[in-house]
N, C-alpha and C positions, 0 to 999 in steps of 0.2 A: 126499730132502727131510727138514729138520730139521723134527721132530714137537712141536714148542713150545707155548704157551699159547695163542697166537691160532691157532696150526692147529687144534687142541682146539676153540675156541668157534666157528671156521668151519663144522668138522663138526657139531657140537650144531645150529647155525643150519643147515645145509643140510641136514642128514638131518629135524629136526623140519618145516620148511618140504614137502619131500620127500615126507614120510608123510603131511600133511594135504594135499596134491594127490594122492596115490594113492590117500587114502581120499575127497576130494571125486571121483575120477572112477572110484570102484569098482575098482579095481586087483585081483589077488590079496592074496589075506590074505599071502602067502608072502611078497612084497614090502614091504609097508606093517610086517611084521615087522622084514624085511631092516634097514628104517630107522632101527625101534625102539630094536635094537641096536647100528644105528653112533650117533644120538646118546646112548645112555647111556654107552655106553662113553664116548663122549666126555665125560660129564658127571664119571662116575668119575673122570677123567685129571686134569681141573679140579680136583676135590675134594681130591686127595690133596697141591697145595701151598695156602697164602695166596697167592701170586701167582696160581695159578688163581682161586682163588674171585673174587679181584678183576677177573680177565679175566672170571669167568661175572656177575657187578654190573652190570659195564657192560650186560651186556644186559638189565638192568630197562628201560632206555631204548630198544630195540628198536624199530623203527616197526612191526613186525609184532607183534597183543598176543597172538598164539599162545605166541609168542617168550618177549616180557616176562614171563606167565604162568607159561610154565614154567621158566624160570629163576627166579623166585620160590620156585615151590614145592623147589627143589633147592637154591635157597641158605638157605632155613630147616634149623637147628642148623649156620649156619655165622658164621665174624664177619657176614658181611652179613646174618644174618639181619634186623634191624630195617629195613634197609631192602627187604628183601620182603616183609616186611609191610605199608610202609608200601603198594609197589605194589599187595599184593592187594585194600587197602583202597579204595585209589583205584577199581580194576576194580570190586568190589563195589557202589560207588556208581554204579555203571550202571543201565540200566533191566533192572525186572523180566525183562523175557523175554529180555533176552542172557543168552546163552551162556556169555559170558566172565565176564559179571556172578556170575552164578549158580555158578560152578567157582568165583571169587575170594570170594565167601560161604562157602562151603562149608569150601573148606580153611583162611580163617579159623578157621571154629567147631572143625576139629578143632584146628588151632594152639593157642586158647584153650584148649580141654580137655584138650592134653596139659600145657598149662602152669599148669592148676591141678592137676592131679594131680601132677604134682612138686612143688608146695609144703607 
């Protein structure tokens, strides 16, 4: 099997999916590990062309926002960065007590503070 771009983002999405079912049904940590590492590595593979990065964009529109989320925070300091910001902003704008809400604030405010420290 040829190991390509969309093989890469299948992994990211099925290993990240994966690991939030092994961690919503308590799994070992040894597993939910396991996961950890097949999607960065996969995210790695992405990263190192622009034809990656743009296969990892497309999944700002993920219907799962575990998904969208994290590929956000992985396409920042990349060309796509502006539009994972824009996703994180949108999640941000959720209610107070999500989850999702609350992580899409978050790494906003570091976003912003690493970006005024560079000026």
């Amino acid at each position: 099997m040829k190991k390509d771009c969309d093989y890469y983002a299948n992994e990211f999405v099925e290993g990240l999916l994966e690991q939030q079912k092994a961690i919503d049904e308590l799994r070992e940590r040894a597993y939910v590990r396991k996961q950890e590492k097949r999607y960065s590595k996969a995210v790695d593979k992405l990263r190192e062309s622009e034809e990656g990065v743009q296969v990892l964009a497309r999944l700002l529109n993920h219907e799962s926002p575990h998904v969208a989320l994290t590929a956000a925070v992985y396409l920042l300091k990349t060309s796509a960065e502006m539009n994972a910001v824009e996703v994180l902003r949108k999640f941000a704008k959720g209610p107070k007590d999500d989850f999702n809400a609350y992580c899409a604030k978050l790494r906003l405010e570091d976003w912003k503070k690493e970006k005024a420290q560079k000026q």
